[in-house]
N, C-alpha and C positions, 0 to 999 in steps of 0.2 A: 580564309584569313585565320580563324582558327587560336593555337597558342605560339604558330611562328609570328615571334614579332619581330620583323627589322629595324625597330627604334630602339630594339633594347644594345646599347653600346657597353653594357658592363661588360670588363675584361676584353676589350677589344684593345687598348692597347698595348698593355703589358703584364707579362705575368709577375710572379714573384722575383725569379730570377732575374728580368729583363729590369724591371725597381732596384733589385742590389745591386744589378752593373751600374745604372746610371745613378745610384745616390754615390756608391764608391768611388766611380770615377770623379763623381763631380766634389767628391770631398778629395780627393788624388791631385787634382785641378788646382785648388784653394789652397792643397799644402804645397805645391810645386809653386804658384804665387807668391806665397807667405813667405817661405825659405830661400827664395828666388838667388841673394845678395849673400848670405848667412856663410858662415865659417865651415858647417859642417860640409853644406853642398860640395863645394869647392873641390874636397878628398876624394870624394865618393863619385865628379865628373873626370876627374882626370885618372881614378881607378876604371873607369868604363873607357876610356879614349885608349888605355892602356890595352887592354881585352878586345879590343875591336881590331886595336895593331897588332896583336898576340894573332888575332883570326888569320887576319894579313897573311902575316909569315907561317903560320900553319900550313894553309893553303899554296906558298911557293914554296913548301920543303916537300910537300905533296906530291904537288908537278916537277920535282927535283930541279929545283932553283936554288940560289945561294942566298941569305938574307945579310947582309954587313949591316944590319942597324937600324934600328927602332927609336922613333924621337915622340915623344912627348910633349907641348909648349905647355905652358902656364896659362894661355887661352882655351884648354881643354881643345886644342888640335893635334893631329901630329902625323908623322910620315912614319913608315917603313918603307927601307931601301935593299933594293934586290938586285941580283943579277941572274 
């Protein structure tokens, strides 16, 4: 038995780093809640809807595709159209 002791659980769950992921996300969380409705969100979702249809037609000029048109909605959706 000796000085291993298997009761002792300090640091058994988390280090330092694994604390800052989870206090950060869980404050990331809270403001993603908080601003959910808010005015600024709003820009900042349909600039990322935009960038993901940007990936899109990246990707089929890539494969040497055609793109005719990249749409956007105001529900933070949107298409790109290829041929």
């Amino acid at each position: 038995m000796g000085d291993n002791n298997n009761n002792n659980y300090e640091g058994v769950c988390c280090n330092e780093s694994q604390y800052a992921f989870i206090f950060l996300y869980l404050g990331y969380f809270l403001l993603v809640i908080l601003t959910q409705g808010s005015i600024i969100v709003k820009p900042l979702r349909l600039l990322a809807t935009f960038i993901h249809e940007m990936s899109h037609a990246i990707v089929c000029w890539l494969t040497c595709g055609s793109v005719t048109g990249i749409e956007v909605y105001n529900n933070a959706g949107g298409v790109t159209k290829y041929r």
